[in-house]
PASEBA-1860 file (N, C-alpha, C; in nm, 3 decimals):
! residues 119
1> XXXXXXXX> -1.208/10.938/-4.733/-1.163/10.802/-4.711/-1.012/10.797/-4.729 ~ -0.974/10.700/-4.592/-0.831/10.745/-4.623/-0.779/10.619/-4.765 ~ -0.649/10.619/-4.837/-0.596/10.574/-4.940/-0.596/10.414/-4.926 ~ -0.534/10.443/-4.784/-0.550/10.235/-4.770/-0.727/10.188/-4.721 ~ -0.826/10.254/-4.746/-0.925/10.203/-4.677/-1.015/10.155/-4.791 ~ -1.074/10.057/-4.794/-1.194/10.021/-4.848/-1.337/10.030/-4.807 ~ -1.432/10.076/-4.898/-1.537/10.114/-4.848/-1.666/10.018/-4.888 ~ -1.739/9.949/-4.835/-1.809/9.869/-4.815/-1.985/9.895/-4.809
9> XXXXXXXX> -2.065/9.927/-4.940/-2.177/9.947/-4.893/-2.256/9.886/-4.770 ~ -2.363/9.937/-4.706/-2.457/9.814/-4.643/-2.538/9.787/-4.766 ~ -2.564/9.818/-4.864/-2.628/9.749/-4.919/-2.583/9.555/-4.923 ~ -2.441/9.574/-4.967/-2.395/9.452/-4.982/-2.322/9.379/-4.808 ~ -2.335/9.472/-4.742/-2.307/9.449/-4.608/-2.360/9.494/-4.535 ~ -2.468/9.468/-4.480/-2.578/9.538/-4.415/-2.520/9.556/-4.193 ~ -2.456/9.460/-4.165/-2.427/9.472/-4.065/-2.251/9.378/-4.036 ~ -2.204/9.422/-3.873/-2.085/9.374/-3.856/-2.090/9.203/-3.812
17> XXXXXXXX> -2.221/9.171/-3.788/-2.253/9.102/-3.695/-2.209/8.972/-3.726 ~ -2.141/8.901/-3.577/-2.081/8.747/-3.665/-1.934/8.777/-3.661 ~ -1.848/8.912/-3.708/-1.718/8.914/-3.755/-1.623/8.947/-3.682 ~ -1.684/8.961/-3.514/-1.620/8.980/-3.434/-1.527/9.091/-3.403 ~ -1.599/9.210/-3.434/-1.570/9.333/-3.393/-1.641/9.375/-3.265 ~ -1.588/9.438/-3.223/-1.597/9.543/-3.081/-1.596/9.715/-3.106 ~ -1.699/9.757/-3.029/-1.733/9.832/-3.046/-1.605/9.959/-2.982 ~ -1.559/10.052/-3.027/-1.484/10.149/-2.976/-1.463/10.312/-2.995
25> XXXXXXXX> -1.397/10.372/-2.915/-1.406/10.468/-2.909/-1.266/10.584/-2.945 ~ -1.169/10.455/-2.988/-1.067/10.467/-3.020/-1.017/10.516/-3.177 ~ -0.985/10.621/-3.189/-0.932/10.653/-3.363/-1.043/10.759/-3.385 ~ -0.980/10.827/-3.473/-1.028/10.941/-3.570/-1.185/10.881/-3.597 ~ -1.307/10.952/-3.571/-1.445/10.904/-3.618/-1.445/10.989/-3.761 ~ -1.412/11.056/-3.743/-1.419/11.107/-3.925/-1.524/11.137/-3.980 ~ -1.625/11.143/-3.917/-1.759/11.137/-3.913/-1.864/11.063/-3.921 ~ -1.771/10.912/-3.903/-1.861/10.821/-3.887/-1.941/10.879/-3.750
33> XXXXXXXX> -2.047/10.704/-3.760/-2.127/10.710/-3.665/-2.077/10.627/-3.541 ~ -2.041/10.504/-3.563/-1.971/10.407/-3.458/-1.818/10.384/-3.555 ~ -1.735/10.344/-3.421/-1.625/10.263/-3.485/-1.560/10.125/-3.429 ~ -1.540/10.020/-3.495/-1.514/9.869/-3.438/-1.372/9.832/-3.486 ~ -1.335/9.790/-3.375/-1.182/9.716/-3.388/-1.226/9.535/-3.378 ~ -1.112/9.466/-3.424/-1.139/9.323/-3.423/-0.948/9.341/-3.395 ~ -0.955/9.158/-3.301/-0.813/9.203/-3.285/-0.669/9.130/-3.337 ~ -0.712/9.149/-3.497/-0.624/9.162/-3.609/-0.588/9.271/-3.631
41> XXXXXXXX> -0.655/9.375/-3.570/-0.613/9.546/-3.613/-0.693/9.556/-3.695 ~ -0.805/9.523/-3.762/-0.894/9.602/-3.841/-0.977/9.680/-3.808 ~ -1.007/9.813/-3.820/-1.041/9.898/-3.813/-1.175/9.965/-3.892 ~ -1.260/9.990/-3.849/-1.400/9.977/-3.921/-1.472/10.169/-3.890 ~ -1.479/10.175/-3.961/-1.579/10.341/-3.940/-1.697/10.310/-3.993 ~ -1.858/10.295/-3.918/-1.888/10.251/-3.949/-2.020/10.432/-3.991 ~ -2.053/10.446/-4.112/-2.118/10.567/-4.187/-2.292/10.532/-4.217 ~ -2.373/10.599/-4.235/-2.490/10.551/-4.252/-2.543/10.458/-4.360
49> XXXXXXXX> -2.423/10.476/-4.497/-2.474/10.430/-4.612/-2.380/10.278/-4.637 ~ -2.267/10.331/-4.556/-2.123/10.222/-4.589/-2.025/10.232/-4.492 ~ -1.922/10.107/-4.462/-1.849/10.106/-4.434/-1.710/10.145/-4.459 ~ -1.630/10.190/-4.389/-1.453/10.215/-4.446/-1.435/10.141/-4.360 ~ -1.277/10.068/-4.415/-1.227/9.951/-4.332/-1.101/9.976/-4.400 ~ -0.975/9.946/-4.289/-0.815/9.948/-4.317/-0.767/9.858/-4.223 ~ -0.683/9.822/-4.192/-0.569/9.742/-4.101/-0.469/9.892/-4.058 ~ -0.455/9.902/-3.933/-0.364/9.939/-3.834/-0.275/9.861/-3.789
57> XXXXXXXX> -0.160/9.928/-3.803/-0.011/9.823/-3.747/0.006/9.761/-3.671 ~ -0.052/9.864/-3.548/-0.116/9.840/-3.439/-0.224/9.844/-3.390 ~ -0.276/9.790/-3.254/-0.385/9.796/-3.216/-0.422/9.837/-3.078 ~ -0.442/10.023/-3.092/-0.414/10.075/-2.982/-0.462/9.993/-2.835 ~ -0.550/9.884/-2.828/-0.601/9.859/-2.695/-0.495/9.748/-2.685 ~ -0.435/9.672/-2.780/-0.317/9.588/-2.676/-0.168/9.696/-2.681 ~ -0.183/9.757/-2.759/0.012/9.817/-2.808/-0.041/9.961/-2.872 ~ -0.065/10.019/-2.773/-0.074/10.191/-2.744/0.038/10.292/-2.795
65> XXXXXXXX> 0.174/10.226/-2.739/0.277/10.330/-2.814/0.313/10.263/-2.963 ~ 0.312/10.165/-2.968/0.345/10.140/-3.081/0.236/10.205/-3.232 ~ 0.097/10.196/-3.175/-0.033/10.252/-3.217/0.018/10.377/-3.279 ~ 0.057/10.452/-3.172/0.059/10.652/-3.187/0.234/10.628/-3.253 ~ 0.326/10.548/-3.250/0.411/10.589/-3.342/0.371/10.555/-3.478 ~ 0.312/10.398/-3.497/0.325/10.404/-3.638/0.175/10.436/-3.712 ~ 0.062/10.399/-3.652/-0.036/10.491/-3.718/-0.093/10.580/-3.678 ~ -0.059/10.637/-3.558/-0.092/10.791/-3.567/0.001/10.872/-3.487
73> XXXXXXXX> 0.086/10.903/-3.584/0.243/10.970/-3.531/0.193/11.152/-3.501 ~ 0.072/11.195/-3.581/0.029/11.353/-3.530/-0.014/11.320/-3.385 ~ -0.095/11.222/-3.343/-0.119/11.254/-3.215/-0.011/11.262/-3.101 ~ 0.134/11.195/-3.153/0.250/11.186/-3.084/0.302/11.390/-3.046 ~ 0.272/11.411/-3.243/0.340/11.525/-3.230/0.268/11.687/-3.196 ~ 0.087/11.656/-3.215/0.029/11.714/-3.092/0.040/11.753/-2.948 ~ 0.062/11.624/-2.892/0.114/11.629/-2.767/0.211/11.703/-2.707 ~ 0.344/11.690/-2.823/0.509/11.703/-2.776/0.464/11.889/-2.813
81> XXXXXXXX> 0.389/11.889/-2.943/0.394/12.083/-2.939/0.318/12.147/-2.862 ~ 0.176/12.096/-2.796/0.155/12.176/-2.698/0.182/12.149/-2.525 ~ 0.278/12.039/-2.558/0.357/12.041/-2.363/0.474/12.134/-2.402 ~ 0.512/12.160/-2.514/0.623/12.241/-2.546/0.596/12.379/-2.514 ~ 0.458/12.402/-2.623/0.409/12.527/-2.526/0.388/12.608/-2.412 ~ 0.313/12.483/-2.351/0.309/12.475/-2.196/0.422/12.508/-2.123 ~ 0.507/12.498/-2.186/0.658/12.509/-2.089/0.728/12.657/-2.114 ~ 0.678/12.672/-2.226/0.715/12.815/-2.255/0.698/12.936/-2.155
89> XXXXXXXX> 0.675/12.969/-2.067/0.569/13.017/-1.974/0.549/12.974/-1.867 ~ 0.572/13.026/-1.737/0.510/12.981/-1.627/0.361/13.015/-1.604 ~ 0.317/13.120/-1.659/0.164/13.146/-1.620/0.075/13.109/-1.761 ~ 0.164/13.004/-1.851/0.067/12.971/-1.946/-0.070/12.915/-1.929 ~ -0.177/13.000/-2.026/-0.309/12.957/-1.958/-0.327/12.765/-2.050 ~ -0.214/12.709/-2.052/-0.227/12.604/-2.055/-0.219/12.493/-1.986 ~ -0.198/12.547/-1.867/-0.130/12.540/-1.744/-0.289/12.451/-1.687 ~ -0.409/12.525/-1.717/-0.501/12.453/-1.716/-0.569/12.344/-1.785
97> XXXXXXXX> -0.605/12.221/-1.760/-0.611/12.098/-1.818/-0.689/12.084/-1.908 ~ -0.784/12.200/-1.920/-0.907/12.200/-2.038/-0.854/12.275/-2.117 ~ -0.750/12.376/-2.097/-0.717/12.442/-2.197/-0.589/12.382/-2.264 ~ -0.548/12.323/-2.202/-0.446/12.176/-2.272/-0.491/12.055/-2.370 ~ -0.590/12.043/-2.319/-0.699/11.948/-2.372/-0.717/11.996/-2.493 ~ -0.788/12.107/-2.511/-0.840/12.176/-2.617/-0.719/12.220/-2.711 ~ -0.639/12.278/-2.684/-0.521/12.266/-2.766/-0.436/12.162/-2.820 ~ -0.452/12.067/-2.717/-0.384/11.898/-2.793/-0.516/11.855/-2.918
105> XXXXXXXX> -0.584/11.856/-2.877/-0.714/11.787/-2.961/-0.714/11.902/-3.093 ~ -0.745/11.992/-3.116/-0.749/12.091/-3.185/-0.615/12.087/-3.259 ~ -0.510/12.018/-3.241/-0.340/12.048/-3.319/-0.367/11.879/-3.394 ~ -0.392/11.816/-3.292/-0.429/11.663/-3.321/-0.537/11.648/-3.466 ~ -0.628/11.726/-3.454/-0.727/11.723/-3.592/-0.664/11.802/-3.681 ~ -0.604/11.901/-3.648/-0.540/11.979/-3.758/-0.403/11.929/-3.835 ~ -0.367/11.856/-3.746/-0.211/11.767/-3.794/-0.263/11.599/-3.851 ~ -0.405/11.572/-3.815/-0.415/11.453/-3.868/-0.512/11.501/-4.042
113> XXXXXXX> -0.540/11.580/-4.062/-0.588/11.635/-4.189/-0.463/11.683/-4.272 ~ -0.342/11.735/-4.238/-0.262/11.752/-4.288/-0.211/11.612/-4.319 ~ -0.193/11.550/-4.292/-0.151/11.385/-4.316/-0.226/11.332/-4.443 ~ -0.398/11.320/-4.367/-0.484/11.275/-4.483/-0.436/11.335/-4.633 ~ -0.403/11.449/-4.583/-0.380/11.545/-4.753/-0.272/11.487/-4.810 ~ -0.191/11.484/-4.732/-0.032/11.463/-4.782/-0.031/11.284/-4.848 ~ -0.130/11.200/-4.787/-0.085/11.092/-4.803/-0.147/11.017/-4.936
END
């Protein structure tokens, strides 16, 4: 759980329903099961036993860059190190879009766990 999040049994909160969240596909699942935005920026992971809930600065579905600078600046810097890569090389096998893919996503989880730690 990240530091700013609160965690919410279902016992004492059994569902979202009523609070006007939306269902999404957006943000770190963390291993939740579903995750819901409402559009104050709250942010919901929703787990089998309980909820985690935080506020985001932003809210990637109206303000996208603002989203990836201020709450999730690894996925910014995912990106920038493996197009960097990519460039390194004309016959980089990154050159292919799945293998770009897989290397952004893969730097992206590894740089957003380094965060979790650090923060």
């Amino acid at each position: 759980m990240d530091e700013d999040s609160i965690s919410i049994s279902k016992q004492v909160l059994p569902s979202l329903e009523g609070f006007e969240f939306d269902e999404t596909i957006l943000g770190d699942a963390m291993g939740s099961v579903k995750q819901y935005r409402n559009a104050r920026g709250v942010h919901v992971r929703e787990f089998s036993d309980h909820f985690e809930i935080h506020t985001d600065l932003y809210d990637p579905r109206t303000n996208p860059v603002g989203h990836l600078i201020s709450d999730s600046p690894e996925t910014l810097v995912a990106f920038a190190a493996t197009s960097f890569l990519r460039s390194k090389t004309k016959t980089s096998p990154l050159g292919n879009p799945l293998s770009f893919l897989f290397v952004f996503l893969t730097l992206n989880r590894i740089l957003g766990r380094i965060k979790r730690f650090l923060i």
